[in-house]
NUGU-114821 format. One record per residue (C-alpha): residue in one letter; z, x, y. Coordinates in Angstrom, 3 decimals. Layout:
<nodes>
[node 'a', [Z, X, Y]],
...
</nodes>
This chain:
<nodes>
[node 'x', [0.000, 0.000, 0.000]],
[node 'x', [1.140, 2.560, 2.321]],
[node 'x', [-1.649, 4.736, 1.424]],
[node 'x', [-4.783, 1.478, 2.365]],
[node 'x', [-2.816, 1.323, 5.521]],
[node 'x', [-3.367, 4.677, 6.876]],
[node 'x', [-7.214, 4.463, 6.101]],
[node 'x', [-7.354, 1.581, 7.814]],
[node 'x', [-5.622, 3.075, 10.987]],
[node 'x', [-7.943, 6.323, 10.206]],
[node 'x', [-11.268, 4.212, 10.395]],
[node 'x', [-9.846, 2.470, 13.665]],
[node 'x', [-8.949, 5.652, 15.761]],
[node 'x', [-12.558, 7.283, 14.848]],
[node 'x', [-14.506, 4.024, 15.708]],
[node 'x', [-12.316, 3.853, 19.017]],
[node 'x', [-12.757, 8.207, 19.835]],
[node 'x', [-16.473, 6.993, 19.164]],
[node 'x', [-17.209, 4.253, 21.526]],
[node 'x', [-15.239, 5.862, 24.474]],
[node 'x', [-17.712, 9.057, 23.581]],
[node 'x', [-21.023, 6.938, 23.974]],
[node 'x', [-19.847, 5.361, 27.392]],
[node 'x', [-19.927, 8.888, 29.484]],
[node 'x', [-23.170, 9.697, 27.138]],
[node 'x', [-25.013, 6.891, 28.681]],
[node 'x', [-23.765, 6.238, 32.158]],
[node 'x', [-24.938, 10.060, 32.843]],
[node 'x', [-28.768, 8.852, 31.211]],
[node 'x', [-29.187, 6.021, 33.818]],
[node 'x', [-27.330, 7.617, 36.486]],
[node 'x', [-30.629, 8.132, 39.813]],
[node 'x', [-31.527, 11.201, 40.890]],
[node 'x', [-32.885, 11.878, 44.284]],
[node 'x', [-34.581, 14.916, 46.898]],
[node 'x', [-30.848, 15.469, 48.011]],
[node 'x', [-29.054, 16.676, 45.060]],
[node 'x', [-32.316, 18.218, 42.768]],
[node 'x', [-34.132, 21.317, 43.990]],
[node 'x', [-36.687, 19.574, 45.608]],
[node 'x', [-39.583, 21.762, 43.867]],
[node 'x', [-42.649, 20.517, 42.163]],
[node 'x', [-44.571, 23.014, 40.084]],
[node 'x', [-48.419, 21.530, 39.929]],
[node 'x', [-50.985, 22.000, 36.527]],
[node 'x', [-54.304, 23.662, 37.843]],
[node 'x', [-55.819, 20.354, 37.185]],
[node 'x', [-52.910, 18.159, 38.838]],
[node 'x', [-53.487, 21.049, 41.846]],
[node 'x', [-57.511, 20.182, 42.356]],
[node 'x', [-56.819, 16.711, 41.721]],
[node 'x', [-54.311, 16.305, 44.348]],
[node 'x', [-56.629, 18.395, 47.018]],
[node 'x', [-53.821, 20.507, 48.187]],
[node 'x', [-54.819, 22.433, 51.530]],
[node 'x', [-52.475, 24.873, 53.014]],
[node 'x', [-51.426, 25.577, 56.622]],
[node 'x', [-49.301, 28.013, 58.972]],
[node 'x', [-46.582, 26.750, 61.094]],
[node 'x', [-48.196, 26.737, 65.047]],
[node 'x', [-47.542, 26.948, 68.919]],
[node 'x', [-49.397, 24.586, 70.802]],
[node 'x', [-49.187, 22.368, 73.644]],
[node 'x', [-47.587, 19.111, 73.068]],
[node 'x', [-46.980, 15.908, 74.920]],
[node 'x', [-43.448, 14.719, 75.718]],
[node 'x', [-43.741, 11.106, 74.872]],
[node 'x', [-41.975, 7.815, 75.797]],
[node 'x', [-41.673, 4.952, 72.951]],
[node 'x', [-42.032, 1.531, 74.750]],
[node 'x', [-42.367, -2.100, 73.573]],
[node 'x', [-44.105, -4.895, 74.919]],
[node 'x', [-46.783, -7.690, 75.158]],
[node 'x', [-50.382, -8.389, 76.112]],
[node 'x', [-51.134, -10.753, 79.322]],
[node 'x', [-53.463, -11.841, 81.764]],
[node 'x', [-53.523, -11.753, 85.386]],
[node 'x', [-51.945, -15.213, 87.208]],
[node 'x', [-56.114, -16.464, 88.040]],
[node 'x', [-57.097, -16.138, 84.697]],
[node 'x', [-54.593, -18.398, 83.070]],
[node 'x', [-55.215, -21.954, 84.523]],
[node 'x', [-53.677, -25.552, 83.727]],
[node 'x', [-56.427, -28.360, 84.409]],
[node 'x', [-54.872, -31.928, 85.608]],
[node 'x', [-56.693, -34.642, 87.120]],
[node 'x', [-56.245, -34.704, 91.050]],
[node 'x', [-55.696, -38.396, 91.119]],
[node 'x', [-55.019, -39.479, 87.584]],
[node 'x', [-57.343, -41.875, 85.359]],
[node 'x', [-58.321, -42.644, 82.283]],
[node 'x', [-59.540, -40.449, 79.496]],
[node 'x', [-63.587, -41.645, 79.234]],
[node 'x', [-64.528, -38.390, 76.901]],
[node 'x', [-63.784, -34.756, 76.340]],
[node 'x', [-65.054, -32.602, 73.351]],
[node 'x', [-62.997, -29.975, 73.675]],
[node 'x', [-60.953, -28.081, 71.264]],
[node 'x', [-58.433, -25.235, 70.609]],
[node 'x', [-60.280, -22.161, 70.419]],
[node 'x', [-63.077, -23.201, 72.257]],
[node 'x', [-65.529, -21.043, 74.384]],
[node 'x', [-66.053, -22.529, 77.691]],
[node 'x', [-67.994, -21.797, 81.206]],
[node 'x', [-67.763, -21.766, 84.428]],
[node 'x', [-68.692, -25.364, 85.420]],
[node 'x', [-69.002, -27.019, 82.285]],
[node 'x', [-67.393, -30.556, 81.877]],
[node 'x', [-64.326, -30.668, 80.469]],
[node 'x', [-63.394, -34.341, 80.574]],
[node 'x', [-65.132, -37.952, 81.866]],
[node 'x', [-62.293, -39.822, 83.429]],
[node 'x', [-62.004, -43.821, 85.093]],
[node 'x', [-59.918, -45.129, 87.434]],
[node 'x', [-60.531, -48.654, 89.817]],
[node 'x', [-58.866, -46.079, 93.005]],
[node 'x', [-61.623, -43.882, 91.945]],
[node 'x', [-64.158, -46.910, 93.128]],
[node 'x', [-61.614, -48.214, 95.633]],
[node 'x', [-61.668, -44.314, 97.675]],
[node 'x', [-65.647, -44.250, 97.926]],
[node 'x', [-65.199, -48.045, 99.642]],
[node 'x', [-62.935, -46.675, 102.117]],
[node 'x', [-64.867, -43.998, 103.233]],
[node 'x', [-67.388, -46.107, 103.626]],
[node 'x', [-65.946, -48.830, 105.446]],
[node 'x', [-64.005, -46.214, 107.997]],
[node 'x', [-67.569, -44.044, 108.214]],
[node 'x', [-69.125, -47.159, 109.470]],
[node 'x', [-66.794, -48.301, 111.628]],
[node 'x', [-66.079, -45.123, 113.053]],
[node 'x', [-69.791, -44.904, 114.304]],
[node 'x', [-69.148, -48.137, 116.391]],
[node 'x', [-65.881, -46.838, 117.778]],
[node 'x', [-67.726, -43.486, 118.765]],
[node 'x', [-70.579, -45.718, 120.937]],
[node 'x', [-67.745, -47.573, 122.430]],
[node 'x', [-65.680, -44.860, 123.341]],
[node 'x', [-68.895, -43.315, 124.765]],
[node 'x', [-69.301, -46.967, 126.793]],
[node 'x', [-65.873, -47.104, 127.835]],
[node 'x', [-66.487, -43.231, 129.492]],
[node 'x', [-69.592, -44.087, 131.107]],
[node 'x', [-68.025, -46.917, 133.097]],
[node 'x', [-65.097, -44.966, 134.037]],
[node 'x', [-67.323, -42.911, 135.608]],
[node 'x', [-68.586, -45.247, 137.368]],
[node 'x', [-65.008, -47.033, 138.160]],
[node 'x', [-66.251, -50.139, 136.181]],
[node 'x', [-62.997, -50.305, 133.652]],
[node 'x', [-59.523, -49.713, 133.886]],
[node 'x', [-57.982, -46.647, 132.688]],
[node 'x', [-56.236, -48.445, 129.791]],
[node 'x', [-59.403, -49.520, 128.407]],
[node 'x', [-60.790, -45.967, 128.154]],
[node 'x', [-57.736, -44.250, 126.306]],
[node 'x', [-57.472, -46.874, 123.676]],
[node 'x', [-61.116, -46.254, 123.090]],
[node 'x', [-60.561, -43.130, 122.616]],
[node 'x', [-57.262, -43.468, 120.454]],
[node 'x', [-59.028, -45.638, 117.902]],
[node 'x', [-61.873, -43.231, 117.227]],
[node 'x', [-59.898, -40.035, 116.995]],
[node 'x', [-57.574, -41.984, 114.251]],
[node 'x', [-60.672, -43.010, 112.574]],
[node 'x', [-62.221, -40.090, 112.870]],
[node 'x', [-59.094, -38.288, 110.833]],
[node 'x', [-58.880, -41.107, 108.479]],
[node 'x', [-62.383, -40.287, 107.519]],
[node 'x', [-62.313, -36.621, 107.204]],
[node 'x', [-59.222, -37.328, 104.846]],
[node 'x', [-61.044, -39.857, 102.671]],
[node 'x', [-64.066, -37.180, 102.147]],
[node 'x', [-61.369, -34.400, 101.315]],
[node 'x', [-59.824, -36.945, 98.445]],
[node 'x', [-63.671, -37.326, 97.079]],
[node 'x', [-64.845, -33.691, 97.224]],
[node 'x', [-60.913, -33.088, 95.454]],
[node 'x', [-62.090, -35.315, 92.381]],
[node 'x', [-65.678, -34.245, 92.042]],
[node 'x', [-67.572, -37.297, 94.062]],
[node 'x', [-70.429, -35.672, 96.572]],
[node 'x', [-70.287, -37.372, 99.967]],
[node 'x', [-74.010, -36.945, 100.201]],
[node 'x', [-74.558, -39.091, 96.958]],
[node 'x', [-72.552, -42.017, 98.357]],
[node 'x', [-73.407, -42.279, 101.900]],
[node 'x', [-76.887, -42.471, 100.088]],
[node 'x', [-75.458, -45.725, 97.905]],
[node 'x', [-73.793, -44.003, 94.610]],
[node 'x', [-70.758, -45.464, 94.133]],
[node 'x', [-69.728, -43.677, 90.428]],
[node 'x', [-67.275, -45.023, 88.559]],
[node 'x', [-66.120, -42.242, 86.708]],
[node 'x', [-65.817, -38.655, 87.659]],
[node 'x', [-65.905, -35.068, 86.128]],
[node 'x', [-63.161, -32.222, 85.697]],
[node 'x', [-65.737, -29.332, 85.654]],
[node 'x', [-64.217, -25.826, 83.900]],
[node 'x', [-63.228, -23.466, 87.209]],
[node 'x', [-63.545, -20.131, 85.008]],
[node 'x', [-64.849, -18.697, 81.940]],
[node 'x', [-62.518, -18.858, 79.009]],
[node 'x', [-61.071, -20.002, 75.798]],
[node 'x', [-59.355, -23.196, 75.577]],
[node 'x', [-56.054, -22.469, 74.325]],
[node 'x', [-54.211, -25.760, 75.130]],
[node 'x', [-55.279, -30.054, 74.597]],
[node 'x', [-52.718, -32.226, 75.522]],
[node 'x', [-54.890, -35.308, 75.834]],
[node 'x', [-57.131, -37.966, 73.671]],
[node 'x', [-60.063, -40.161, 74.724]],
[node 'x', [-58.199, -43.504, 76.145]],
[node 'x', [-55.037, -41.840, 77.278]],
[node 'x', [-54.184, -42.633, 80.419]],
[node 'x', [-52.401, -39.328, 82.370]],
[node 'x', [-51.012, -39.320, 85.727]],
[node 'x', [-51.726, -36.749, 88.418]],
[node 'x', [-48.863, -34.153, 87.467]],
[node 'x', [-49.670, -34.034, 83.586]],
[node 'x', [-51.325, -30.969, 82.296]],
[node 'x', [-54.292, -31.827, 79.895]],
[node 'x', [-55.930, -28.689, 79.222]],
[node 'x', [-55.064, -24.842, 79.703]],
[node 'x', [-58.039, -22.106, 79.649]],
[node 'x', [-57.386, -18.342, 79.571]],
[node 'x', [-59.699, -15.907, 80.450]],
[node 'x', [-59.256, -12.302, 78.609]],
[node 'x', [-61.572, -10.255, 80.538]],
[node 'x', [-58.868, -8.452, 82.179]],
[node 'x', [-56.366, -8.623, 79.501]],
[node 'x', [-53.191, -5.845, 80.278]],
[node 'x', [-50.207, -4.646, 78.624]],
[node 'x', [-46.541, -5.557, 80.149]],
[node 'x', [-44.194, -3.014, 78.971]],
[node 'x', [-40.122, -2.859, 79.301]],
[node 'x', [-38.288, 0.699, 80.565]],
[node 'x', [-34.906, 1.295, 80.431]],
[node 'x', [-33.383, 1.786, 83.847]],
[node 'x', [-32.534, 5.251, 82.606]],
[node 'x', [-35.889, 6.322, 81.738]],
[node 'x', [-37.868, 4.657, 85.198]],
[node 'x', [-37.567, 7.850, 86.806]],
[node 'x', [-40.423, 9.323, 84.467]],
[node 'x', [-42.614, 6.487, 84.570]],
[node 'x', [-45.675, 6.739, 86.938]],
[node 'x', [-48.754, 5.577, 88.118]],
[node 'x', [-51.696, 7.136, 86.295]],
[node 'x', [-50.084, 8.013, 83.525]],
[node 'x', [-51.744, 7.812, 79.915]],
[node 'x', [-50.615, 4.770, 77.557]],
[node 'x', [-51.255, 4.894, 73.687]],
[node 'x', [-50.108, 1.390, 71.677]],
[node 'x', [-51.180, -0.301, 68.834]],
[node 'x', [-50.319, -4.160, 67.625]],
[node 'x', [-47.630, -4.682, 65.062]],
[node 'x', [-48.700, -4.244, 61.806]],
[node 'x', [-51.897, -2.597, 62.954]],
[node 'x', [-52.998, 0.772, 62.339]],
[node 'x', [-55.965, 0.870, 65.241]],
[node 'x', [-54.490, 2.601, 68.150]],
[node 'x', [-55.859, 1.804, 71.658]],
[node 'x', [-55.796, 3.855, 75.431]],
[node 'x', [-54.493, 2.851, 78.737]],
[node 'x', [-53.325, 3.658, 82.345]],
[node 'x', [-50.277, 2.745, 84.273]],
[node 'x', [-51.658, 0.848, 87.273]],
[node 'x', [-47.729, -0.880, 88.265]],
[node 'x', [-44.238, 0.122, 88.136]],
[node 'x', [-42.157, -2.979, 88.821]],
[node 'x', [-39.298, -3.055, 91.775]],
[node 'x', [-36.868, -5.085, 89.915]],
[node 'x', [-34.238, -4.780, 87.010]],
[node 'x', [-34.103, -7.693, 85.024]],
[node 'x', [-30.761, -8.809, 83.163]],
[node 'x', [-31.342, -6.930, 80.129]],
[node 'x', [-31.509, -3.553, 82.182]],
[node 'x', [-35.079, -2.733, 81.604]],
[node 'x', [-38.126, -2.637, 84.486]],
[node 'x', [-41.729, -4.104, 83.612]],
[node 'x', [-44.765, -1.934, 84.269]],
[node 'x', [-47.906, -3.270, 84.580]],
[node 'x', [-50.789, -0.972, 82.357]],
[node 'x', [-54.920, -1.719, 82.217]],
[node 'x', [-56.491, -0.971, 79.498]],
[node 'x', [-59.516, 1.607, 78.961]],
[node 'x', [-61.784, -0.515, 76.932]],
[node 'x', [-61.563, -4.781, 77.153]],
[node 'x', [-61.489, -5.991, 73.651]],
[node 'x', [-62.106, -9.805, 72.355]],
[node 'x', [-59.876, -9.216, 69.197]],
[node 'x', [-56.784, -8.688, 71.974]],
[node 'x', [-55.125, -12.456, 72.878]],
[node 'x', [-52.148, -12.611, 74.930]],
[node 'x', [-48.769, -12.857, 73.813]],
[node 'x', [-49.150, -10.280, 71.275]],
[node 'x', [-46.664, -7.613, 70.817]],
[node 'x', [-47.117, -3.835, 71.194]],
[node 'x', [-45.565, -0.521, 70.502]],
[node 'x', [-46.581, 1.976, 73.258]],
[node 'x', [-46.089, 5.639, 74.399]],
[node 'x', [-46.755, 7.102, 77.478]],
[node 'x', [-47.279, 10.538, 77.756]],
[node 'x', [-45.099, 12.204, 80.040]],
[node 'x', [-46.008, 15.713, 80.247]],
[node 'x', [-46.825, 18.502, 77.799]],
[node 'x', [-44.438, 21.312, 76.714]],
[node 'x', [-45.351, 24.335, 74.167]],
[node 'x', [-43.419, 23.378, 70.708]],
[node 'x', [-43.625, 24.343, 66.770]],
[node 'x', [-45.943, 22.030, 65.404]],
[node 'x', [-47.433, 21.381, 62.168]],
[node 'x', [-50.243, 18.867, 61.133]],
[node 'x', [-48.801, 15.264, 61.067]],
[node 'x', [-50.418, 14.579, 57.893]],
[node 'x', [-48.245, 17.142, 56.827]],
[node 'x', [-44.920, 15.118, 57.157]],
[node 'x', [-43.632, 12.335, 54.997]],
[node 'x', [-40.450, 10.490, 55.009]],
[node 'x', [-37.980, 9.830, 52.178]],
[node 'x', [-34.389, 7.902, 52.380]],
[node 'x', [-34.583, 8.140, 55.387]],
[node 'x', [-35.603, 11.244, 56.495]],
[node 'x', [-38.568, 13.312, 57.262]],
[node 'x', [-39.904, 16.458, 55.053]],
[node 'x', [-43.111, 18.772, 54.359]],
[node 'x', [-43.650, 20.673, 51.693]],
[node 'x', [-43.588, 24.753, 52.010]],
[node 'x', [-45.573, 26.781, 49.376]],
[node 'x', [-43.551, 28.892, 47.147]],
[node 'x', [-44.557, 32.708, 45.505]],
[node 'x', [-46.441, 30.811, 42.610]],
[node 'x', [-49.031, 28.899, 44.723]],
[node 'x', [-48.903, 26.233, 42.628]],
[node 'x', [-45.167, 25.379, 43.387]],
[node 'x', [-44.091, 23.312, 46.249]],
[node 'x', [-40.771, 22.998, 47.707]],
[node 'x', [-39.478, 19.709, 50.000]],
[node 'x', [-37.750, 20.861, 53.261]],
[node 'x', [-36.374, 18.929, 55.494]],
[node 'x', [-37.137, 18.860, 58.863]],
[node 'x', [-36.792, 17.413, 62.611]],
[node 'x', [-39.558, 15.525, 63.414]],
[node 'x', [-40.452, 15.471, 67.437]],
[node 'x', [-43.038, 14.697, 70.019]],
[node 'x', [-46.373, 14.186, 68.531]],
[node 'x', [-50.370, 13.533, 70.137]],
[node 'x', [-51.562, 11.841, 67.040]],
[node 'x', [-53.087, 14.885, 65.449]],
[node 'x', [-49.850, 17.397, 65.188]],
[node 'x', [-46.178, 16.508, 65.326]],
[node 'x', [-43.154, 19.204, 66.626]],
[node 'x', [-40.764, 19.969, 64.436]],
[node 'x', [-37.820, 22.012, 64.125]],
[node 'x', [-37.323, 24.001, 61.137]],
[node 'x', [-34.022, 24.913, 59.129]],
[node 'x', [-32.088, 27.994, 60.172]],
[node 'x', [-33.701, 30.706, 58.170]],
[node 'x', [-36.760, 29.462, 57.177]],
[node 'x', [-39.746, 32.210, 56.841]],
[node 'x', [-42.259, 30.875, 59.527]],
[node 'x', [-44.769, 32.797, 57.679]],
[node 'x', [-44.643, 30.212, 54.950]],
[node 'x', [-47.490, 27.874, 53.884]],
[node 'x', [-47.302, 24.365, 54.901]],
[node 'x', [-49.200, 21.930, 53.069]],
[node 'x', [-51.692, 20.326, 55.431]],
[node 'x', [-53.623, 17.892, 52.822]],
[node 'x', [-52.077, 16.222, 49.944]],
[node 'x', [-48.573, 15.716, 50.879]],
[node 'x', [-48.022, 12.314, 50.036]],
[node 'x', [-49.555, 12.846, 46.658]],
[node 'x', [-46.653, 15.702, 46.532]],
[node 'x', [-44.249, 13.462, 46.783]],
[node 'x', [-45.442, 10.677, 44.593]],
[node 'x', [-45.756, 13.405, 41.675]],
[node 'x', [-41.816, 14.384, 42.284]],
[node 'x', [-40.231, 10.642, 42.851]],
[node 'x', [-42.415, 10.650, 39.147]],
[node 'x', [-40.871, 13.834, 37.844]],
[node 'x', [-37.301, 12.562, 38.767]],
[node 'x', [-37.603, 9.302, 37.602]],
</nodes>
């Protein structure tokens, strides 16, 4: 008995010393690696080397732009942006338009009615005529004055009665050239019915607030039109950094999630600091583009000055966790290792960067194929 009970307790302890042996065993299998705490080296077949077209460079000192990252949006100038109401309000007759839409200069937009539309050209003509009787009679009533024929009295209210005419007229034909109706036409005998709202610029229609039957009143906004010919960039400085902004200076920026980067000039440096501490300058672009619609953000930087730094090619540079790397070329010139680096002020083409303390500037730098680098060794530790 005593003996079946101690190789019982024997098989228990060596299962338990077993299990707590596996656990360590297979937390260090799954446990990441990363860059930081490997060696950072990559040693390349001669096949993986020609397949990854590796091309080597030498650390540099060139002339590089100081640079100043900026955010913003696209906009157009106050005339180009227009809201289209009716003067005098009406009814809806017709409109084709649509969002989107291409429009010219003085194409109709909308066909509207209204009975004060008909009830304005009687008016004027009713005070037109009667003003040319007043005008003979206050030319009668100065004739016999001359002549001491009437009294005085007779003569100024004459005279009062035309002028008041005369302005009530000239105010009627203002009210018909404001909603499209030619004097000439009616004096002739048109009386229209309807009138036009005629496009004032070329543009896009961007907004439609109306439908054929809709009745809108004078202050209601029924179409918008945008014109992009002069489209800018509005971009926000920090208080702090207004001092280096101005006019002239070059402007690189690119839309979010767009690679195609675009050229412009400061033309205005706002006078004001708005509530979130930043200034608005005011840049024109180098080339107009139809693709460009305002609104839109935009990542700028404006180039500041230039300054002689350690550069390398940007290509050469690629970030990991975080952080930004090239590789350097080791004895064996098929072995790479990643080094970090400081990443600075860059023109597009080369980047500055400052190097670790020590490193042998005389080092290769790989100029081509440094992403492929660094797929290969995420590969190699995973």
């Amino acid at each position: 008995m005593y003996r079946k009970i101690t190789q019982h307790l024997t098989i228990i302890v060596v299962l338990i010393l077993t299990g707590c042996g596996a656990k360590p065993k297979e937390k260090a299998n799954n446990e990441p690696m990363s860059v930081a705490d490997s060696s950072g080296i990559i040693s390349l077949t001669a096949q993986q080397y020609e397949s990854a077209h590796i091309a080597v460079t030498k650390l540099q000192t060139r002339a590089i732009g100081t640079t100043l990252k900026l955010n913003g949006t696209l906009d157009v100038p106050p005339q180009n942006l227009i809201s289209i109401s009716a003067p005098l309000g009406g009814f809806v007759r017709s409109t084709g338009l649509l969002q989107g839409m291409k429009v010219k200069k003085g194409e109709v937009l909308a066909t509207m009615e209204n009975p004060e539309y008909i009830q304005l050209q009687q008016d004027y003509l009713e005070n037109k005529s009667r003003l040319e009787y007043l005008k003979a009679e206050y030319n009668r009533q100065e004739e016999l004055a001359r002549e001491n024929v009437n009294a005085k009295k007779a003569l100024e209210q004459a005279r009062s009665q035309y002028h008041t005419t005369q302005a009530t007229v000239q105010g009627l034909k203002a009210r018909l050239t404001m909603i499209n109706i030619s004097v000439a036409s009616l004096e002739s005998g048109d009386i229209r019915q309807s009138i036009n709202l005629y496009a004032p610029i070329d543009g896009f229609v961007t907004v439609v607030n109306v439908n054929v039957g809709q009745f809108v009143s004078a202050t209601e906004v029924m179409f918008k039109l945008v014109n992009i010919d002069h489209i800018h960039a509005e971009l926000q400085v920090y208080e702090k950094d207004i001092n280096k902004i101005s006019v002239g200076q070059k402007v690189n920026f690119q839309l979010n999630h767009d690679t195609e980067k675009r050229t412009a000039s400061v033309y205005l440096v706002g006078k004001e600091i708005s509530p979130d501490r930043t200034v608005r300058i005011h840049c024109h672009l180098d080339k107009e583009d139809e693709n460009l619609l305002p609104g839109m953000y935009v990542t700028a930087t404006v180039q500041l000055g230039t300054h002689n730094a350690t550069v390398v090619p940007s290509k050469s540079i690629v970030s990991f966790g975080g952080k930004d790397y090239v590789f350097a070329q080791l004895q064996n010139r098929q072995s790479f290792e990643l080094v970090p680096v400081d990443a600075g002020d860059s023109d597009g083409e080369y980047t500055e960067v400052a190097m670790p303390t020590g490193f042998d500037a005389g080092r290769g730098i790989v100029s081509e194929g440094a992403f492929e680098l660094l797929g290969m060794l995420k590969n190699v530790e995973e």
